[in-house]
C-alpha positions in Angstrom: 8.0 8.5 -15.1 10.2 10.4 -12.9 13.4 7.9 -11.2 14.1 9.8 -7.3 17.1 9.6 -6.7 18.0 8.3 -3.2 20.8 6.3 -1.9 20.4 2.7 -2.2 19.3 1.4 0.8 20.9 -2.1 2.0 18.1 -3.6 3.7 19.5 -6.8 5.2 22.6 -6.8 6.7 21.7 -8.5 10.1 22.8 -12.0 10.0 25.1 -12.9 12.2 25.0 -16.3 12.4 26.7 -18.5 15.3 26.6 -22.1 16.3 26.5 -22.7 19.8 28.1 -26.0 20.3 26.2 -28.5 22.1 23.0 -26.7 22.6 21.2 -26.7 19.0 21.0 -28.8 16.4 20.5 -26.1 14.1 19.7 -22.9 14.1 17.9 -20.2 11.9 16.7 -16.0 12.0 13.7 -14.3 10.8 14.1 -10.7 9.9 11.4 -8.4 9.6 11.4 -5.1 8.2 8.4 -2.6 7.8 8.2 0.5 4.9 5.9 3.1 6.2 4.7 5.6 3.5 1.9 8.0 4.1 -0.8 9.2 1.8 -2.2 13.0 1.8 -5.8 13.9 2.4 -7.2 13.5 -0.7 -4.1 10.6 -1.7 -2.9 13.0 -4.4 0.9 13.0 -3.2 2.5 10.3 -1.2 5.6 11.0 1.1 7.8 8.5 1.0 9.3 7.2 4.2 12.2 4.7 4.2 14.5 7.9 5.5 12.0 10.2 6.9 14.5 12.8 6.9 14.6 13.0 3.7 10.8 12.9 3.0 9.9 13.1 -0.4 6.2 13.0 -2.5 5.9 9.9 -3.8 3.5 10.5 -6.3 1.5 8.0 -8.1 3.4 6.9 -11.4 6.6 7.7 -9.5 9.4 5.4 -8.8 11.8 5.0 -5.3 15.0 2.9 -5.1 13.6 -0.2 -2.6 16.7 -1.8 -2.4 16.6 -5.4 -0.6 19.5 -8.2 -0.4 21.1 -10.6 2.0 24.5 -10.8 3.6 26.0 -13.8 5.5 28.2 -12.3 8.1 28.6 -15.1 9.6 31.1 -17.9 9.1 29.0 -21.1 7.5 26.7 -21.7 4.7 23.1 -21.0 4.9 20.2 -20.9 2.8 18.1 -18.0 2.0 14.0 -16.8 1.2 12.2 -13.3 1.4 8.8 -12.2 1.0 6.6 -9.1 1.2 3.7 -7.9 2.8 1.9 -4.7 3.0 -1.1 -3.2 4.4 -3.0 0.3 4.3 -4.9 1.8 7.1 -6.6 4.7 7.9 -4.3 7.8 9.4 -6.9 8.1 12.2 -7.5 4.4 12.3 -5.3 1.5 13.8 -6.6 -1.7 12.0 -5.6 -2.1 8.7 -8.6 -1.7 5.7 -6.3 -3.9 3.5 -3.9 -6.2 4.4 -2.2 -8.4 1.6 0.5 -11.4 3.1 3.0 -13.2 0.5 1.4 -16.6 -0.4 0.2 -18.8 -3.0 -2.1 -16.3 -4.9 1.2 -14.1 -5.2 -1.6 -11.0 -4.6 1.2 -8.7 -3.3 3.1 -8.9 -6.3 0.4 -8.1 -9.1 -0.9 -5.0 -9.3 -4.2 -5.0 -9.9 -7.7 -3.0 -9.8 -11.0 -4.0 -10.5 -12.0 0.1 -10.7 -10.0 2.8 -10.3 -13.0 5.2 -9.8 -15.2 3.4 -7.4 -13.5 4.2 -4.6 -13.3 0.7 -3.1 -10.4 -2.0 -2.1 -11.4 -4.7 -1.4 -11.7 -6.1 -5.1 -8.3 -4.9 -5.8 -4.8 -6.7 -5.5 -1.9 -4.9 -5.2 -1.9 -1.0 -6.3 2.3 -0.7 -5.5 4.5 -2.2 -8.8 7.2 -4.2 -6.8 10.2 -3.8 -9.7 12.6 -6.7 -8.9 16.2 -6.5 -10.3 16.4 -7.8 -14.0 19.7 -9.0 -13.9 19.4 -11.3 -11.0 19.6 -15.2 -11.8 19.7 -16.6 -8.4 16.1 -15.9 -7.2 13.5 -18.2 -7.8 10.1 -17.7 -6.8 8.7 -20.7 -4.9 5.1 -20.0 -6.0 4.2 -20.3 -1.9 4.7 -16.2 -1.1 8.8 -16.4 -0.8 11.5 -16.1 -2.8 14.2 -18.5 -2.4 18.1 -18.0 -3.1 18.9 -20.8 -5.5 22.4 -21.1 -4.0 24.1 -21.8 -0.2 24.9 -17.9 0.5 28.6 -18.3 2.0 30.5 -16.7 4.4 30.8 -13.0 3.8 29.1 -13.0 0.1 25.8 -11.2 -0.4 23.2 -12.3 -2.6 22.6 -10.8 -6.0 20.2 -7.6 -5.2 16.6 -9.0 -5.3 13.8 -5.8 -5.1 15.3 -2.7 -6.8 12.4 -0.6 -6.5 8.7 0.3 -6.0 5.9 2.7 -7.7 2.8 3.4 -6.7 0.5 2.9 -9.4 -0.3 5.6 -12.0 -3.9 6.3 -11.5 -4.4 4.2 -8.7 -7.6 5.0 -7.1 -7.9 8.0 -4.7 -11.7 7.5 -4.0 -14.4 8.4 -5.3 -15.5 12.2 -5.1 -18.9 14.2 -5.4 -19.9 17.4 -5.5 -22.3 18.9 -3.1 -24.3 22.2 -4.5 -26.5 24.4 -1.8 -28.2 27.6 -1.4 -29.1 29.7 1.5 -31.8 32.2 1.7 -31.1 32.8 5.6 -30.7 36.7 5.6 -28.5 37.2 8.4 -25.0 38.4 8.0 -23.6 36.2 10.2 -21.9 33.1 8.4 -22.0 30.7 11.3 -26.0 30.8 11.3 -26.6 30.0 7.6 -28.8 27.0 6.7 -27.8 25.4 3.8 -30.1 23.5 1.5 -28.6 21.4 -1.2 -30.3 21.3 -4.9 -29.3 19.6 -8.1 -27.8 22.4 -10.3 -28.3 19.9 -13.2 -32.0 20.8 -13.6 -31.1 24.5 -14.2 -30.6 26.0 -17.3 -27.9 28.6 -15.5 -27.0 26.6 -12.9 -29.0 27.0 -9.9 -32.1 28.0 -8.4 -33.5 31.8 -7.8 -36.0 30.6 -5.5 -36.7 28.5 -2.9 -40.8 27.7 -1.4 -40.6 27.5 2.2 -43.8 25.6 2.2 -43.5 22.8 -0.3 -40.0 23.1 -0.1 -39.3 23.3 -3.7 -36.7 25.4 -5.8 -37.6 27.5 -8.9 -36.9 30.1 -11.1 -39.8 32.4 -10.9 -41.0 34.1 -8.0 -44.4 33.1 -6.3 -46.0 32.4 -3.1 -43.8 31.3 0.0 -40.7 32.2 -2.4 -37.7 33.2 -1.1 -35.1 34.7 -3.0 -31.8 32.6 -2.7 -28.9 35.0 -1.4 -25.7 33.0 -2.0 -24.4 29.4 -2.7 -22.1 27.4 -2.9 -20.3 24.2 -4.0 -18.3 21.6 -1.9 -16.3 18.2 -3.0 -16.0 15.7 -0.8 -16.4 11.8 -0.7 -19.1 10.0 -2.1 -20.7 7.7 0.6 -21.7 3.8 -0.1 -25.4 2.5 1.1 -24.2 2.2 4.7 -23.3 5.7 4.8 -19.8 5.0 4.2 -17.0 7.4 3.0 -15.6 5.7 -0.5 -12.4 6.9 0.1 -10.4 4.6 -2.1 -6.8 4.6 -1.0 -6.3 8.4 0.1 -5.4 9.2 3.7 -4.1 6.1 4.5 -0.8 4.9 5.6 1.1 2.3 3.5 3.6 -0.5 5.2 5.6 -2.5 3.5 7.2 -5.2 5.4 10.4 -7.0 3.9 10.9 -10.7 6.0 13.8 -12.5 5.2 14.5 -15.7 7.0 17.6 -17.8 6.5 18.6 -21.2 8.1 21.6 -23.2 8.9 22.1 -25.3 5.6 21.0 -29.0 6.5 17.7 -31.0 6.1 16.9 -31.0 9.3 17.0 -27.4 9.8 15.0 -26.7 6.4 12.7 -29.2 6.8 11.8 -27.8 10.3 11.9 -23.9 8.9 10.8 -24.1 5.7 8.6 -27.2 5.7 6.8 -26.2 9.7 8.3 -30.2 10.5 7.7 -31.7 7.6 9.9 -32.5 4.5 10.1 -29.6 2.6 10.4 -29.6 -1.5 13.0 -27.8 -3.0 11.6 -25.5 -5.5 12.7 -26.1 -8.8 16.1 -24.2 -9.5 17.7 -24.6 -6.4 20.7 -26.2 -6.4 21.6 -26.1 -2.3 24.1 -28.0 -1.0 23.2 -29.7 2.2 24.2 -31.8 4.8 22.3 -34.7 6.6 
């Protein structure tokens, strides 16, 4: 598996953090930050977009440097979580096929395919490996979608580096294809006015057909009555279609987002309770060790 080399890229370093006196009790910031990467035709190369001008194929199998971590830049504690969610959609679409947000099941961090040949998504959890940094000892996973820092992140001090990378998954599936076989027997030399009629070359000892009846709309090999001779043919691969007529398309020409939130609060109850519980008291996940105040 072939490492690209691209220069790290320091995803977080937003928070500037200020208490206004008097006004808030607390106060907290959600960052949100979206990966585009975007799929050829037929999904067999994958340009990888976190600095378009330096577009690469990101092939599946293939890793790129995804690196994400926090810095405080402002001047009090606060306490830190990040998730990821992606979705594909179509390039000529606007609604995502597949959408997969940080929670419980912790989806959008397995990979995971029920068939890599069928051509279909839904079934499937992640297809995009999400390599976190070994070394790191200060992120616990919460088991609720977010990763928490297990320490108050102080002024001016960045976390330890949590996602080092991501790779599309070696022989993650590209859809399903089939290949269409038809003859013509439409003299003309025009190409534009050819009718094509498929036929099932599997039923031929050499391939295909010699002739075609007109009437009872039949091939064969030997000439007879209403026979035409067949004058050309040919052989196209495209998608194979569901039982609603649908193109099983897998996950080629789609783009792929991957969004990075990171949300950090002031570091008191109150605040973390209100953030991280939605108003309610909010368990610490085991590992945690923050200090805060009342």
């Amino acid at each position: 598996m072939k490492k690209l080399k691209k220069s790290a890229i320091a995803m977080v370093s937003l928070l500037v953090l200020v208490l206004v006196a008097g006004t808030f009790a607390y106060w907290n910031q959600t960052a949100t930050i979206e990966n585009p990467f975007d799929t050829g035709k037929y999904g067999t190369t994958i340009i990888e977009n976190f600095r378009p001008e330096e577009g690469h194929n990101w092939q599946p199998g293939v890793e790129v440097d995804k690196d994400v971590f926090v810095q405080n830049t402002g001047d009090q504690d606060i306490i830190v979580r990040v998730k990821l969610d992606e979705a594909w959609t179509r390039k000529d679409e606007s609604v995502p096929y597949k959408s997969i947000l940080a929670d419980a099941a912790g989806e959008v961090y397995t990979v995971g395919q029920s068939d890599a040949e069928d051509g279909l998504t839904g079934a499937d959890l992640s297809v995009v490996t999400k390599k976190f940094n070994a070394s790191a000892t200060k992120w616990i996973n919460g088991n609720d979608g977010w990763y928490y820092y297990a320490v108050n992140l102080k002024e001016g001090v960045s976390t330890e580096k949590w996602l080092d990378s991501v790779e599309l998954l070696n022989g993650v599936d590209l859809g399903q294809k089939q290949t269409i076989y038809s003859i013509s027997i439409d003299p003309s030399d025009d190409p534009d006015s050819w009718e094509w009629i498929e036929y099932d070359p599997a039923t031929y000892a050499d391939g295909m057909p010699k002739y075609y009846n007109t009437v009872a709309k039949t091939f064969h090999d030997t000439d007879d009555v209403d026979h035409e001779p067949v004058l050309r043919n040919k052989a196209e691969t495209k998608y194979a279609v569901d039982e609603d007529g649908k193109d099983l398309m897998g996950y080629s020409a789609s783009d792929y987002v991957l969004t990075v939130t990171v949300q950090t609060v002031q570091a008191t109850k109150e605040a973390v309770d209100t953030v991280f519980g939605a108003g309610s008291d909010f368990t610490v996940p085991t590992g945690c060790s923050w200090v805060m105040a009342d």
